[in-house]
N, C-alpha and C positions, 0 to 999 in steps of 0.2 A: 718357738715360744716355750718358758715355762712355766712350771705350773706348780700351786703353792695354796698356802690358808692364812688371812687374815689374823694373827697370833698379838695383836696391841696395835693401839688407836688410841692419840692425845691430840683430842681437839684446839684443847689451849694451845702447842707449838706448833698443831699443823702438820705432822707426821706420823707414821706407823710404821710398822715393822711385819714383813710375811716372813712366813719359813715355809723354805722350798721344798723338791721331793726329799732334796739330799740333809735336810734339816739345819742347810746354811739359814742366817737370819738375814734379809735383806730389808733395807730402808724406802718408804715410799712419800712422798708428797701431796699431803689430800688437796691441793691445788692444783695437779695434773689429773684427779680421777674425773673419769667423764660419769661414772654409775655410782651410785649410794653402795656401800661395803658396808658389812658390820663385821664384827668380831665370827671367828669361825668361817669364814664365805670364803669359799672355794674359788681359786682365779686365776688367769693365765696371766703372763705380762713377760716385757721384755725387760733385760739391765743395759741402762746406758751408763756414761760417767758424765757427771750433771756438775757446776760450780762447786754443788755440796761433797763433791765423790761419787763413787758408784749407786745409782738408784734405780730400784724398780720403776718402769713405765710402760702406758699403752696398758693400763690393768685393768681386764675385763673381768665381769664375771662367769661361771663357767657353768652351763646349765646342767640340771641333772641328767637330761639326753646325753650330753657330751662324756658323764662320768660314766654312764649305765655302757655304754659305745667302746670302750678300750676295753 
């Protein structure tokens, strides 16, 4: 899993964008999120290659036990 921050959200087309630890930008689908995200929200997920190209998926949110823990 990696792991990354919620960095832009467009509700009108339906996607957003994280930046991971490495400060790549990855593309997400708000139609695969199973949890509510906002802007800033700390979360794990996987990249698959989707119709659209490479996207983040499986994005969870990451709780503060999980950050305070590494």
């Amino acid at each position: 899993m990696r792991k990354g921050t919620i960095c832009y959200v467009d509700l009108n087309s339906g996607h957003g964008i994280i930046k991971d630890e490495n400060e790549q930008k990855i593309q997400f689908f708000l139609m695969e999120l199973q949890e509510e995200i906002r802007l800033n929200d700390e979360i794990s997920f996987e990249i698959e290659l989707t119709a659209r190209g490479l996207a983040a998926t499986k994005i969870h949110l990451v709780s503060t036990a999980e950050l305070t823990s590494q």
